[in-house]
C-alpha positions in Angstrom: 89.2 97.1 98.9 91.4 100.1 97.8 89.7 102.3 100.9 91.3 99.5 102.9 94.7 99.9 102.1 94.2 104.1 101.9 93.4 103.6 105.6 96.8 101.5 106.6 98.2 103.5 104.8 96.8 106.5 106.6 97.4 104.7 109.9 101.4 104.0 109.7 102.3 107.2 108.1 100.2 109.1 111.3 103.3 107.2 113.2 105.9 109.5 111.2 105.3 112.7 113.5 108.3 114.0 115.0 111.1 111.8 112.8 113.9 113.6 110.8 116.0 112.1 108.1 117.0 113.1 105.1 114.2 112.8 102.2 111.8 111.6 105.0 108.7 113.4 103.1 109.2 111.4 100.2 110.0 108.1 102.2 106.6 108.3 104.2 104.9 109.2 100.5 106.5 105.7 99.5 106.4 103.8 102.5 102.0 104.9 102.7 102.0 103.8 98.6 103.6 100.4 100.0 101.4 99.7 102.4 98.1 100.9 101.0 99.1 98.2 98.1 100.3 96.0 100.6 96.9 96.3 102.7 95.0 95.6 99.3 97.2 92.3 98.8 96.6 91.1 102.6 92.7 91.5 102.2 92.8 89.2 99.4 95.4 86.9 101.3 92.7 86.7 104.5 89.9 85.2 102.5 92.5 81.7 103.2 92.4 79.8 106.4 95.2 79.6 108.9 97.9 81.7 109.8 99.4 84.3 107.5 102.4 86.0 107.5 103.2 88.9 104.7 105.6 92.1 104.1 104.6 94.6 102.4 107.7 96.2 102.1 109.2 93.2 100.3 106.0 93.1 98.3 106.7 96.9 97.0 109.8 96.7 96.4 109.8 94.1 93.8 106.6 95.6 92.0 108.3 98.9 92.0 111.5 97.8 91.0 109.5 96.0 88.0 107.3 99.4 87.5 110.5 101.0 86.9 111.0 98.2 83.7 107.6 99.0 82.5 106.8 101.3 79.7 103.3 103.4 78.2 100.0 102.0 79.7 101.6 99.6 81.8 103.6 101.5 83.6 100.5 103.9 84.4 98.8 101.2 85.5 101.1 100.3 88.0 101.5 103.6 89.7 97.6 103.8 89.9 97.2 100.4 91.4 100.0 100.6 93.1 98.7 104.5 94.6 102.1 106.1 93.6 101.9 110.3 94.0 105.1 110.3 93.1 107.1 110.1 89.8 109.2 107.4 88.8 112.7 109.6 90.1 111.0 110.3 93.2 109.9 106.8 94.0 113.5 105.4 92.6 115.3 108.2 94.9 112.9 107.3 97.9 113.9 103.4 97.7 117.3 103.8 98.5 116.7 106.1 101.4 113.8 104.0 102.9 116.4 100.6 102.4 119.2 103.2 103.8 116.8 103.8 107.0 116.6 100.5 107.7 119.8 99.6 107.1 121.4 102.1 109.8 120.0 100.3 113.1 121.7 97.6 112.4 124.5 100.3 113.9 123.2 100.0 117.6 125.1 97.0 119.6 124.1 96.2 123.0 126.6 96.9 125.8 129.2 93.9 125.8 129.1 93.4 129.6 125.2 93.4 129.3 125.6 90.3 126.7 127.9 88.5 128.5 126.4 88.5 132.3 122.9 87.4 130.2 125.5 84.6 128.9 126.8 83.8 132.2 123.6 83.5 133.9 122.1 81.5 131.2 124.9 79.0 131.6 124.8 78.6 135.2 121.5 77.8 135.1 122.5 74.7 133.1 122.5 71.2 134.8 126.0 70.5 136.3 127.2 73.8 134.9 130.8 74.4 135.6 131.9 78.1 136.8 135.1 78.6 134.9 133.1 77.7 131.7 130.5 80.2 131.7 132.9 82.9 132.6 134.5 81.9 129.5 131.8 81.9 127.7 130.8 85.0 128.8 134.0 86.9 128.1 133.7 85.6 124.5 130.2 86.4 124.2 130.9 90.2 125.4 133.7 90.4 122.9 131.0 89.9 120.0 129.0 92.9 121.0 125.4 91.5 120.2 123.5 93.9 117.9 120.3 95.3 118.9 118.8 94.9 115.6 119.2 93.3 112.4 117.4 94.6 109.5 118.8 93.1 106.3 117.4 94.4 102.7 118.4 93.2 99.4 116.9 93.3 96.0 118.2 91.2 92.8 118.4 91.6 88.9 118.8 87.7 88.1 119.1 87.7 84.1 118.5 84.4 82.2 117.8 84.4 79.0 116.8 88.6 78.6 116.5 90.5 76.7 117.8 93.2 79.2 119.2 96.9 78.3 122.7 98.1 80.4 120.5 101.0 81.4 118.2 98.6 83.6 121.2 96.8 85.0 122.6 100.3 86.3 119.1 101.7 87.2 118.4 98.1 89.7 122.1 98.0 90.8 122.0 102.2 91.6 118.2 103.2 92.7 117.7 100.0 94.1 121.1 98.7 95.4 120.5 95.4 94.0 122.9 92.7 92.5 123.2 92.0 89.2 123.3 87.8 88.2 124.1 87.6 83.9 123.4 83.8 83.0 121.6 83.3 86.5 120.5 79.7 87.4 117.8 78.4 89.7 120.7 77.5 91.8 122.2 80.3 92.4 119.0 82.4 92.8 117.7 80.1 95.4 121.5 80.1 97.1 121.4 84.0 97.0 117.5 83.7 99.1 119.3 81.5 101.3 122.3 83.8 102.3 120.0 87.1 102.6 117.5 85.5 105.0 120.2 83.5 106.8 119.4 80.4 105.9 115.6 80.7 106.5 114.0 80.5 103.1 116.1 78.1 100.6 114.0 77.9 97.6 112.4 80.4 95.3 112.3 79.7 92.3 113.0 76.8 89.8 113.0 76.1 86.2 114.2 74.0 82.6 117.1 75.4 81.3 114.3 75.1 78.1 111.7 77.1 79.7 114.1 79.8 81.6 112.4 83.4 82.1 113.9 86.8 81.2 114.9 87.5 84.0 114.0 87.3 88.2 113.8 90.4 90.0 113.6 89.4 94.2 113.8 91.1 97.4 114.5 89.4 100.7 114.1 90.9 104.3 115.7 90.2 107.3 114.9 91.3 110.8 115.7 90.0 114.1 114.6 92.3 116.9 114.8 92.4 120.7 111.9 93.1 122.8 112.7 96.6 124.9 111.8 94.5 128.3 112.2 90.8 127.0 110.1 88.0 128.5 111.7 85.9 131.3 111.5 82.2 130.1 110.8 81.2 133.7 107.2 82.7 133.2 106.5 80.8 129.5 104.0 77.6 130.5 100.9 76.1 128.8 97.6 78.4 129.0 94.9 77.9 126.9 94.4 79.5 123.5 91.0 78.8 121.4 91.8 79.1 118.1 90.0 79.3 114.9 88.5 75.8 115.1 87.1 76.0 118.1 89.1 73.1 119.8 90.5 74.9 122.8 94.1 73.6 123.4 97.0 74.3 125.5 99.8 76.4 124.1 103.6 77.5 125.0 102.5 81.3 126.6 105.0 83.6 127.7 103.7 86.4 130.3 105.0 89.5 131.3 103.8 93.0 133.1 104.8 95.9 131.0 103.4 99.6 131.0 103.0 99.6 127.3 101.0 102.0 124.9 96.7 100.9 125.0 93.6 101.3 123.5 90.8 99.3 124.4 87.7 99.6 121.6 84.6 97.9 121.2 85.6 94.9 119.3 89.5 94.4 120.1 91.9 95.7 121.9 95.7 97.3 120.9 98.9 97.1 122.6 102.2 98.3 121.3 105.3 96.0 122.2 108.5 97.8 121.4 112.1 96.5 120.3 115.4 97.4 122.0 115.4 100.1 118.7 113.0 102.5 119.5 111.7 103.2 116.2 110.3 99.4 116.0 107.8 97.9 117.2 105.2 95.2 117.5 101.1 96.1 117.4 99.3 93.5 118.7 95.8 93.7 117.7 93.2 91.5 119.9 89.7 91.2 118.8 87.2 90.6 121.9 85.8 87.0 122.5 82.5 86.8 120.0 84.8 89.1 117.3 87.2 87.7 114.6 90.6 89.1 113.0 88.8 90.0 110.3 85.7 92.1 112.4 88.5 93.9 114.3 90.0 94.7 110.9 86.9 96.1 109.3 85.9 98.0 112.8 89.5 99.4 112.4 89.0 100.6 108.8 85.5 102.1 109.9 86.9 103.7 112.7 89.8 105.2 110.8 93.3 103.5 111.3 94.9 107.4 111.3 92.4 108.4 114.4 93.1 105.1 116.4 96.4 105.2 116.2 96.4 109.0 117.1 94.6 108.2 120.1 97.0 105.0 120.5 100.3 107.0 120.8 99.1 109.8 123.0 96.8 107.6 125.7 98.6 107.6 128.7 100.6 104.3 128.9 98.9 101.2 131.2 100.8 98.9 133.4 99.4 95.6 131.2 99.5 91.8 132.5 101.1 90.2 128.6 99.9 87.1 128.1 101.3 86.1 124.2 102.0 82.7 122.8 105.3 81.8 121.6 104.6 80.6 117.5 107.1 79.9 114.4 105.1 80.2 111.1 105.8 81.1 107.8 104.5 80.2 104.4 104.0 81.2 100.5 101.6 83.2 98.6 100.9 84.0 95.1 100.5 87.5 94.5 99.3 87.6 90.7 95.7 87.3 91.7 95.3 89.6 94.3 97.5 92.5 92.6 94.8 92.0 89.5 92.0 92.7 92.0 93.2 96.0 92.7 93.4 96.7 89.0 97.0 95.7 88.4 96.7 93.4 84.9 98.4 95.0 82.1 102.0 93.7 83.8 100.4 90.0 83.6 99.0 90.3 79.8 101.3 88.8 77.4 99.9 90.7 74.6 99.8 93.7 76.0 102.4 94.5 78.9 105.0 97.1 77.4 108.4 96.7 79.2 110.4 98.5 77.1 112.4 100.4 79.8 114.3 96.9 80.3 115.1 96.9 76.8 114.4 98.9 73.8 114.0 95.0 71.7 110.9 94.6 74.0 108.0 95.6 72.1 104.6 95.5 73.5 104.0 91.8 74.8 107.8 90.9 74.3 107.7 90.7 78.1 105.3 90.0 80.9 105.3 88.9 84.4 104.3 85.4 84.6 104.1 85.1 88.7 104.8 86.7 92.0 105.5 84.7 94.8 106.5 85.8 98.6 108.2 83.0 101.3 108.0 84.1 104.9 109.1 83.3 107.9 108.4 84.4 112.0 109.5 83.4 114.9 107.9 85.2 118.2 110.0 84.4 121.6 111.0 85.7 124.8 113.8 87.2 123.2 112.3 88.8 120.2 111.2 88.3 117.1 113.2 86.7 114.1 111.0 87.2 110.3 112.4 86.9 106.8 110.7 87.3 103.8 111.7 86.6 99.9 109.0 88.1 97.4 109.8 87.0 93.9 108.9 88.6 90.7 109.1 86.2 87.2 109.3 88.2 83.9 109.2 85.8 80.4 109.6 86.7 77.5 106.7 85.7 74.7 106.5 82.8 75.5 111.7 103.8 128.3 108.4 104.1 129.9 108.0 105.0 133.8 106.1 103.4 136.0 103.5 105.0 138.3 104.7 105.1 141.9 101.7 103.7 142.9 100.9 101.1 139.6 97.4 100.2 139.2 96.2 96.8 138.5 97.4 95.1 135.4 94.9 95.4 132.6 95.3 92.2 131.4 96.2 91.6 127.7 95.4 87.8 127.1 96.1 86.9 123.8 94.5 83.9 124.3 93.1 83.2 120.5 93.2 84.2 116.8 94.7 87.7 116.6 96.3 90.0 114.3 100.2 91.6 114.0 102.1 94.5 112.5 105.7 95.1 112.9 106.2 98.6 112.0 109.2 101.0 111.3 107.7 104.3 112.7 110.0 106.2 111.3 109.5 106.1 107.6 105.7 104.3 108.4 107.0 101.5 106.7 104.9 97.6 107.6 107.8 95.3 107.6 105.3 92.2 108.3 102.2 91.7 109.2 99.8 88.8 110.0 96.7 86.8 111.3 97.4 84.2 113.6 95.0 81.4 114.0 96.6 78.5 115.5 100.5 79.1 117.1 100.8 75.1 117.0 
C-alpha cells in the first residue's frame, strides 16, 4: 500500500523539473509527503463502488496542521505514516509557501476584450437576441476581467469547548494562515465551508451543544480552471459510454482535436489536458477495453509512475481526436479507517494520543481525533473544470503547442468508459484532486 503512494508521489514530484520559486525544494519534499499519504488514502477509498472524487492536498493539510498539535509518540507516528523527511519547522515553513503558490495564479486575468467578444457571441446566439443587448452585455462583461484561474485555500482553528494553548492559535493562524473561531458553533463552521468553496459544500460538521468537540481544524479548496483550448459546445452530443455496470448508455460527450502530450501503454492510455495557467493541468488516464481503473493503476505503480511520466512530458506531442464526457460528482469519505491502515492510530486512541502541543493541560488521552471527513465536488465542462473540497478534522477531549504543417491522423482518445483523473499543480507536484469515474450520469 505504502509503495503505492511512494510511487505518486515519485510520479508528480518528476513534474517539478525546471520550476523556480522560493523554498521550492522543500515545497516538492511536502507536496510528494502529501501525495504519497494521499495515494495511500485513495487505495483504501477504491475498494467502494462508483465514482470518487478526493484531494489530497486538502487531506494533508488538515493532518499536518493536527501533527503540528500532536506531542511524543503521536506525533512520530504521524510524520512516519504520513512519510514526512522533514521536521516539523520545515513542513510548517513549506505550508505556507505551497498555499502561497497556489494562491498567486489567481493573479492572471484573461484579456477583457477576449471575455467580452466570448460574451457577445454567446448572446447572439440566443433565440430572438437583440444586438444593442449583447453589446451591453459585453462591454460589462470586459470590464470584470474574467480570471484565468481560481485557486482558493483556507484552513480553520474552530475552538469549542478546548482546551487550546495561545501558542496553537498563533502557530494555525501564522504557519498555516488559518482563521481562528473561539466559541465556534456548527453554524458557523458549516457557514465558513460554504463561503470558501462558494457555496458548493454547505455542511460539515454538526453537533449538541452537550456533546461539542475541542475543537475543528478544516481545510477547503477551491479551483475553477479554464481548459488552454476549451471545447466548443456545438460539438458536445450523446455517444455511448459503458460504464462499470455493463449497461451501455448514452452520455453528454464533448469532442475536440488537440495536439496534447501522449503515451499509449499496454493497458491504458495517458493524455495531458492543460488549463489557461500553464502550470495546471488535467491527466486523463484511460484503461484499454478488457482493463479496469484499478488494472491501469497497478500497471502504473509496476511500471513506475516517475518513468511514465518522464516519458509522458518528453514524447513528442500527438494531434489527438478528445472524446470526454461532461459529469458533475462529488461526495464524502471517512478518512479514519484508511489513515489507520497506513499505520496512523495513536491520533485516534483516546488513551493514548498525546496532544499536548495544543495545550500543555492535555495529558496523554486528554485529546484525540474522533473523525476525519472530506466533501467534494467536480464539475468537468466545455469550459473547464470547477472542484471544491472541505476535509474536516474532529479533535474531543476525553470523552502553446504547434501544430505539424502537415498533422497526422487524430489518434483518437475515446474516453468512452470508467476512467481515472488527476489535476495536478506541476509546479510544486502538488494533486489537487483526483478520481475514478464510473458512471458521469
Amino acid at each position: 500500500m505504502r509503495n503505492v503512494g511512494r510511487a505518486f508521489g515519485a510520479l508528480f514530484f518528476a513534474l517539478l523539473a525546471g520550476s523556480a520559486f522560493a523554498g521550492e525544494a522543500a515545497v516538492r519534499l511536502l507536496a510528494a509527503a502529501y501525495n504519497d499519504f494521499g495515494q495511500g488514502i485513495f487505495a483504501s477509498l477504491e475498494k467502494n463502488k462508483g465514482n470518487i472524487v478526493y484531494s489530497p492536498y486538502s487531506a494533508g493539510v488538515a493532518f499536518s496542521m493536527a501533527m503540528s498539535g500532536a506531542s511524543g509518540a503521536t506525533r512520530a507516528e504521524f510524520l512516519k505514516a504520513m512519510g514526512f523527511s522533514q521536521s516539523v519547522a520545515e513542513i510548517e515553513s513549506a505550508n505556507g509557501e505551497l498555499a502561497a503558490l497556489l494562491a498567486s495564479y489567481a493573479g492572471d486575468r484573461l484579456d477583457p476584450r477576449m471575455v467580452a467578444e466570448s460574451v457577445r457571441i454567446a448572446c447572439l446566439r440566443k433565440p430572438n437576441a437583440k444586438p444593442a443587448d449583447c453589446d451591453a452585455q459585453a462591454e460589462a462583461a470586459g470590464k470584470k476581467g474574467e480570471p484565468l484561474t481560481e485557486l482558493d485555500v483556507a484552513n480553520l482553528l474552530a475552538i469549542a469547548k478546548g482546551p487550546v494553548s495561545q501558542d496553537y492559535k498563533s502557530l494555525i493562524a501564522t504557519a498555516y494562515g488559518g482563521e481562528i473561531f473561539e466559541n465556534a458553533t456548527p453554524q458557523r463552521v458549516n457557514v465558513w465551508a460554504a463561503e470558501k468553496t462558494k457555496g458548493h459544500v454547505t455542511h460539515v460538521v454538526d453537533w449538541r451543544p452537550d456533546a461539542a468537540p475541542a475543537f475543528i481544524l478544516a481545510n477547503a479548496v477551491y479551483f475553477r480552471g479554464r481548459w488552454d483550448d476549451p471545447f466548443q459546445t456545438a460539438d458536445t452530443k450523446p455517444r455511448p459510454f459503458t460504464p462499470a455496470s455493463g449497461a451501455k448508455a448514452d452520455v453528454l460527450t464533448m469532442q475536440k482535436i488537440e495536439t496534447l502530450p501522449y503515451l499509449d501503454g499496454e493497458i491504458f492510455e495517458i493524455a495531458w489536458l492543460p488549463y489557461r495557467t500553464e502550470a495546471l493541468g488535467m491527466m486523463l488516464v484511460l484503461p484499454k477495453k478488457g482493463s479496469s481503473p484499478e488494472a491501469a493503476r497497478a500497471r502504473l505503480v509496476g511500471e513506475s509512475f516517475a518513468q511514465v511520466l518522464d516519458r509522458l512530458t518528453k514524447t513528442q506531442p500527438t494531434l489527438v481526436d478528445l472524446r470526454l464526457p461532461r459529469f458533475s460528482t462529488g461526495g464524502e469519505a471517512h478518512l479514519v479507517e484508511p489513515a489507520q491502515a497506513l499505520g496512523l492510530r495513536l491520533p485516534f486512541d483516546p488513551s493514548r494520543a498525546e496532544f499536548k502541543n495544543v495545550s500543555e493541560r492535555a495529558e496523554k488521552g486528554a485529546l484525540s481525533i474522533d473523525d476525519v471527513l472530506q466533501k467534494t465536488t467536480l464539475d468537468v465542462t466545455e469550459e473547464g473544470t470547477l472542484a471544491t473540497a472541505v476535509t474536516i478534522v474532529k479533535v474531543v477531549a476525553a470523552s502553446a503547442r504547434p501544430e505539424p504543417e502537415k498533422p497526422p491522423q487524430p489518434k483518437p482518445f475515446y474516453v468512452d468508459r470508467p476512467f481515472l483523473f488527476f489535476i495536478v499543480d506541476r509546479k510544486s507536484g502538488a494533486m489537487l484532486f483526483e478520481g475514478r469515474i464510473e458512471d458521469p450520469r
